[in-house]
PyMOL CGO cylinders between C-alpha atoms (Angstrom):
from pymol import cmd
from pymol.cgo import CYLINDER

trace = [
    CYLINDER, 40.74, 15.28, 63.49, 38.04, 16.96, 61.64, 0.3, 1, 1, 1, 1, 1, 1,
    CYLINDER, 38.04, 16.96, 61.64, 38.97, 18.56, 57.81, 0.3, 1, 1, 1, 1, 1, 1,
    CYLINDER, 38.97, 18.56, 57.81, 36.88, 20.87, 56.11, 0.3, 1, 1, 1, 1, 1, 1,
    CYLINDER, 36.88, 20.87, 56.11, 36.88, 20.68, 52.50, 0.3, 1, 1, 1, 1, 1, 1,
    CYLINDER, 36.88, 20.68, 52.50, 35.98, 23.47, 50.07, 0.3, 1, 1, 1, 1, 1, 1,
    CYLINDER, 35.98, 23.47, 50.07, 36.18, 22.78, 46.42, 0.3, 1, 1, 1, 1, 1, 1,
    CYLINDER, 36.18, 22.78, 46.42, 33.65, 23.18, 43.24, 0.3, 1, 1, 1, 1, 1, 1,
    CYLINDER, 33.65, 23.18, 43.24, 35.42, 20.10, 41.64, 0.3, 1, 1, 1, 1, 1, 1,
    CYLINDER, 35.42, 20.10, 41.64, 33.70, 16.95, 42.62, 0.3, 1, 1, 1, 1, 1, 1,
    CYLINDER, 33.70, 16.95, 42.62, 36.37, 14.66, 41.62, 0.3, 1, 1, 1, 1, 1, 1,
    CYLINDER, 36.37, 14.66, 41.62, 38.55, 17.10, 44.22, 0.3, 1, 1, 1, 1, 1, 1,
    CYLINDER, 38.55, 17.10, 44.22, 36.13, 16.68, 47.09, 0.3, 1, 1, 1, 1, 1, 1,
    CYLINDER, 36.13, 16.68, 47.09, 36.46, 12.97, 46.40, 0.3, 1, 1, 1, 1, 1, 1,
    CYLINDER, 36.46, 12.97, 46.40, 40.07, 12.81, 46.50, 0.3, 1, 1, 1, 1, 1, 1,
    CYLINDER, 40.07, 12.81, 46.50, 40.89, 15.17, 49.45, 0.3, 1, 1, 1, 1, 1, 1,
    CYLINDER, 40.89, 15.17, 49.45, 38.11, 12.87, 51.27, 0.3, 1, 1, 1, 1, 1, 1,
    CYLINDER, 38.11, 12.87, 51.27, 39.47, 9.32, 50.34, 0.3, 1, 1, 1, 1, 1, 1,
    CYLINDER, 39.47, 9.32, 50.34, 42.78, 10.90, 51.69, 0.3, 1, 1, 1, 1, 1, 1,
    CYLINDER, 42.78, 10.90, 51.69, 41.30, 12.16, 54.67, 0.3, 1, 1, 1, 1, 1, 1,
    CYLINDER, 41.30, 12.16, 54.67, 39.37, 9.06, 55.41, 0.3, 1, 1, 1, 1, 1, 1,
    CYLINDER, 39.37, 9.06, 55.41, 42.98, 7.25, 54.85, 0.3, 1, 1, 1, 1, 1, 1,
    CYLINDER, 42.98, 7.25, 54.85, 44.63, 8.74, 57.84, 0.3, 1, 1, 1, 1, 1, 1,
    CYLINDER, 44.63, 8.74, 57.84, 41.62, 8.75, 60.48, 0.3, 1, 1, 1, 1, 1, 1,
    CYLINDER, 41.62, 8.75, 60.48, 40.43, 12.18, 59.58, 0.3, 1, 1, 1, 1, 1, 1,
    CYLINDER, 40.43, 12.18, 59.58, 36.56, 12.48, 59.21, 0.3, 1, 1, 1, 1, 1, 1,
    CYLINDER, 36.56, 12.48, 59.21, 35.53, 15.58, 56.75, 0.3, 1, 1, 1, 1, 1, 1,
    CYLINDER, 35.53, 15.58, 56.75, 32.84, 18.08, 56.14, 0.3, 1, 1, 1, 1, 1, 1,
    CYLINDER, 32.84, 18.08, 56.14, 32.65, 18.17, 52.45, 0.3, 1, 1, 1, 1, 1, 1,
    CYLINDER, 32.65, 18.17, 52.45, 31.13, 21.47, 50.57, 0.3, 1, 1, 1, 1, 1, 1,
    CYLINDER, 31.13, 21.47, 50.57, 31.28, 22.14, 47.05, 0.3, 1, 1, 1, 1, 1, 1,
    CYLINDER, 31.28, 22.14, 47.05, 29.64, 26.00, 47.52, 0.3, 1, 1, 1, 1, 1, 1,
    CYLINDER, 29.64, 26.00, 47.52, 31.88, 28.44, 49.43, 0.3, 1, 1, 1, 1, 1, 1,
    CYLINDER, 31.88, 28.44, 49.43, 28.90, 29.90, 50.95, 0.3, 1, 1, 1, 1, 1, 1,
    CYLINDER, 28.90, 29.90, 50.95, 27.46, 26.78, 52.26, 0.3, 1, 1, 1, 1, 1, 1,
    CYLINDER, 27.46, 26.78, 52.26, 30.60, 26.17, 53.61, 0.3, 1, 1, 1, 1, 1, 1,
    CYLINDER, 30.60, 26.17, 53.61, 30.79, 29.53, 55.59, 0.3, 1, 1, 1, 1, 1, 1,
    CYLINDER, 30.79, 29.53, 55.59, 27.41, 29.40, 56.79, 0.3, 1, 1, 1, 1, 1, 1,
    CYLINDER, 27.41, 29.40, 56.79, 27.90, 25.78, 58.21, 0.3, 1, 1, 1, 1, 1, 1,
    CYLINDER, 27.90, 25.78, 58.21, 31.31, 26.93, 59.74, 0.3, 1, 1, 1, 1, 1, 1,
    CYLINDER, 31.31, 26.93, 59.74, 29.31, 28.41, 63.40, 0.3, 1, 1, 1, 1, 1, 1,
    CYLINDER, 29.31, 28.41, 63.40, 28.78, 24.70, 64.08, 0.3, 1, 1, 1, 1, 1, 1,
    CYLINDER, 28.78, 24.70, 64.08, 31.38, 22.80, 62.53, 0.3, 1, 1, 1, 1, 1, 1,
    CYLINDER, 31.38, 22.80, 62.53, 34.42, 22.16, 64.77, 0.3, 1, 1, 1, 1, 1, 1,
    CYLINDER, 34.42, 22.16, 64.77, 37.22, 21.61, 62.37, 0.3, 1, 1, 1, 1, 1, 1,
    CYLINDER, 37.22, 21.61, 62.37, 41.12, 21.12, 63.13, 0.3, 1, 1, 1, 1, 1, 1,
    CYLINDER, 41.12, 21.12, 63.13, 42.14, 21.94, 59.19, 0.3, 1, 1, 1, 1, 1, 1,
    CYLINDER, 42.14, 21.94, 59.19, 40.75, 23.25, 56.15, 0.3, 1, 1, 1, 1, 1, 1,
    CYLINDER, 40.75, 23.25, 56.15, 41.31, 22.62, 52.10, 0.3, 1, 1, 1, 1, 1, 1,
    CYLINDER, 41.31, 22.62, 52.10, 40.29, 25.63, 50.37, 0.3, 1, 1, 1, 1, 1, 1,
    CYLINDER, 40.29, 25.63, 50.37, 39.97, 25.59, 46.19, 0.3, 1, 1, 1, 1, 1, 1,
    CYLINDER, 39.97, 25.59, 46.19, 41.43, 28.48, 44.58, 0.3, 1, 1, 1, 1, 1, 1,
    CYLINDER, 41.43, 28.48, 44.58, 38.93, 28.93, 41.86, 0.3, 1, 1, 1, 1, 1, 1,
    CYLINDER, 38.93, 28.93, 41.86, 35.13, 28.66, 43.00, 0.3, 1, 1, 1, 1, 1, 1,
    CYLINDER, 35.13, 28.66, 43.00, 31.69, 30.21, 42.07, 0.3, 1, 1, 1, 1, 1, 1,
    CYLINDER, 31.69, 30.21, 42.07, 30.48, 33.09, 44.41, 0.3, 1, 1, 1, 1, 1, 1,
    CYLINDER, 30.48, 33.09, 44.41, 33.69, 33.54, 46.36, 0.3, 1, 1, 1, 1, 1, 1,
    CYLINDER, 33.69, 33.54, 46.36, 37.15, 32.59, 45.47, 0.3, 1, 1, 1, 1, 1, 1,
    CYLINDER, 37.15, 32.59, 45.47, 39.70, 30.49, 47.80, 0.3, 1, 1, 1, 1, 1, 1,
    CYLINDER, 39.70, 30.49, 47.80, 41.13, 33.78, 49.16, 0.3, 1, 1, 1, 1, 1, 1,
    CYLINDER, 41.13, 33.78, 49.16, 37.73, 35.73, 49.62, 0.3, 1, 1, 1, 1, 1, 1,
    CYLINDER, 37.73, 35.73, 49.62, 36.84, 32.76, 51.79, 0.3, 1, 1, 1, 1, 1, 1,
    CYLINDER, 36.84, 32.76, 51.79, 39.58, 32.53, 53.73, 0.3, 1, 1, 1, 1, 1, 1,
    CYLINDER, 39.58, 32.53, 53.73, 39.36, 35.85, 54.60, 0.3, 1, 1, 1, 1, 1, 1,
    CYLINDER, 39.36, 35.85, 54.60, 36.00, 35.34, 55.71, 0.3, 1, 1, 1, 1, 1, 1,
    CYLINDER, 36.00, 35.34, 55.71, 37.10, 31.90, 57.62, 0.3, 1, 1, 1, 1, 1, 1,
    CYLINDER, 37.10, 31.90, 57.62, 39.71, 34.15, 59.66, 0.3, 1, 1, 1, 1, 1, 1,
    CYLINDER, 39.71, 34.15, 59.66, 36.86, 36.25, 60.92, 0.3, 1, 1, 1, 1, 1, 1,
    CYLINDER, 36.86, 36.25, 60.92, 35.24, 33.85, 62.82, 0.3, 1, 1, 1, 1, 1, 1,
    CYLINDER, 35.24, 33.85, 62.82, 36.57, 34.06, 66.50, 0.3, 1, 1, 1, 1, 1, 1,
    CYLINDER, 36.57, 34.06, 66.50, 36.86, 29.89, 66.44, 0.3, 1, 1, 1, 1, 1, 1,
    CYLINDER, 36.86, 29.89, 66.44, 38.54, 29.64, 63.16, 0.3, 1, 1, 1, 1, 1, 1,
    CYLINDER, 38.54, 29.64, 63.16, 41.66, 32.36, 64.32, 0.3, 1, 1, 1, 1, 1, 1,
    CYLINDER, 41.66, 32.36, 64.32, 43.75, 29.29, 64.76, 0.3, 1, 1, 1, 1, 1, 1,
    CYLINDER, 43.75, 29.29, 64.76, 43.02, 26.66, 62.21, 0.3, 1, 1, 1, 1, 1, 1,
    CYLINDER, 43.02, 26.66, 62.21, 45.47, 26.06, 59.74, 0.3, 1, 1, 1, 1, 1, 1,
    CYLINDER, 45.47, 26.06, 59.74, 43.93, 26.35, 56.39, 0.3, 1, 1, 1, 1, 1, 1,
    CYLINDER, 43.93, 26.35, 56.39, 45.38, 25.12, 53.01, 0.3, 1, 1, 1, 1, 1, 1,
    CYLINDER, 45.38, 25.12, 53.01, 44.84, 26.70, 49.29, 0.3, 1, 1, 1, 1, 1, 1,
    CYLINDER, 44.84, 26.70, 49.29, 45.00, 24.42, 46.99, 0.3, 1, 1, 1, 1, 1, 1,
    CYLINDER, 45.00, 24.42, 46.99, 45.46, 25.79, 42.87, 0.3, 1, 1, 1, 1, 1, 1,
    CYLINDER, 45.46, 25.79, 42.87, 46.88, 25.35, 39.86, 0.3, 1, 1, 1, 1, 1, 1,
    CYLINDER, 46.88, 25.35, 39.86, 47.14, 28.72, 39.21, 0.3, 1, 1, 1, 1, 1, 1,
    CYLINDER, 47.14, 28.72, 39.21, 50.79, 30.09, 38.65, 0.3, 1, 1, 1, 1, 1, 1,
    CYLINDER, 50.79, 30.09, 38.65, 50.15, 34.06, 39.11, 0.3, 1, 1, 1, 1, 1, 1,
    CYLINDER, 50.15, 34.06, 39.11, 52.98, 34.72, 42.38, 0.3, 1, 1, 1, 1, 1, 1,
    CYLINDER, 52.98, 34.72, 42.38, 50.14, 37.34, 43.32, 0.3, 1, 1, 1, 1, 1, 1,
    CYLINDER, 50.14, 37.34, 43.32, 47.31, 34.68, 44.05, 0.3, 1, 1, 1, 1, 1, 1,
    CYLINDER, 47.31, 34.68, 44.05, 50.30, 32.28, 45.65, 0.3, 1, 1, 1, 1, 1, 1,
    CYLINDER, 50.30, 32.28, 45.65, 51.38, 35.28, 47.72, 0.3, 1, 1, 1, 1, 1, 1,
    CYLINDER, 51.38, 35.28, 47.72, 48.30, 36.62, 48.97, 0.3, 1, 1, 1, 1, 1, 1,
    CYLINDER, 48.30, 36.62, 48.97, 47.16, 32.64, 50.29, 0.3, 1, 1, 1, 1, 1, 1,
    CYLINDER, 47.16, 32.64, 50.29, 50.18, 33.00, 52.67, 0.3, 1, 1, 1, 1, 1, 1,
]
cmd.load_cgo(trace, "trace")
């Protein structure tokens, strides 16, 4: 299984991947949301971990963007955030 990871906090990306790594899951790692999206064409990926909070686009915006892509329709992808506004957990489901 192959996990993308999306997060501008590098002590996130290392957690999520020690995690990963823990239960057989290799990662793609990406601490720009844009990066991320551009590399998503050739990345095959099985699940994603998307940050709430990020520079350039925000957890949502790039989900939104994710679901575009005709081979990301079906991957589950996961917001992570501490923030408590119902609105911003609503709109991630």
């Amino acid at each position: 299984m192959r996990i993308l990871i999306v997060d501008d906090s590098p002590t996130n990306l290392l957690i999520f991947t020690k995690v990963a790594k823990t239960i057989g899951c290799t990662t793609a790692v990406f601490s720009d949301p844009l990066a991320a999206l551009n590399a998503l064409p050739t990345l095959e990926i099985d699940l994603a971990i998307i940050d709430y909070h990020m520079p350039s686009l925000n957890g949502l915006e790039l989900i939104k963007r994710i679901r575009e892509l005709p081979q990301c329709i079906d991957v589950p992808l996961v917001m992570v955030t501490a923030n408590s506004d119902s609105s911003v957990r609503y709109a991630a489901l």
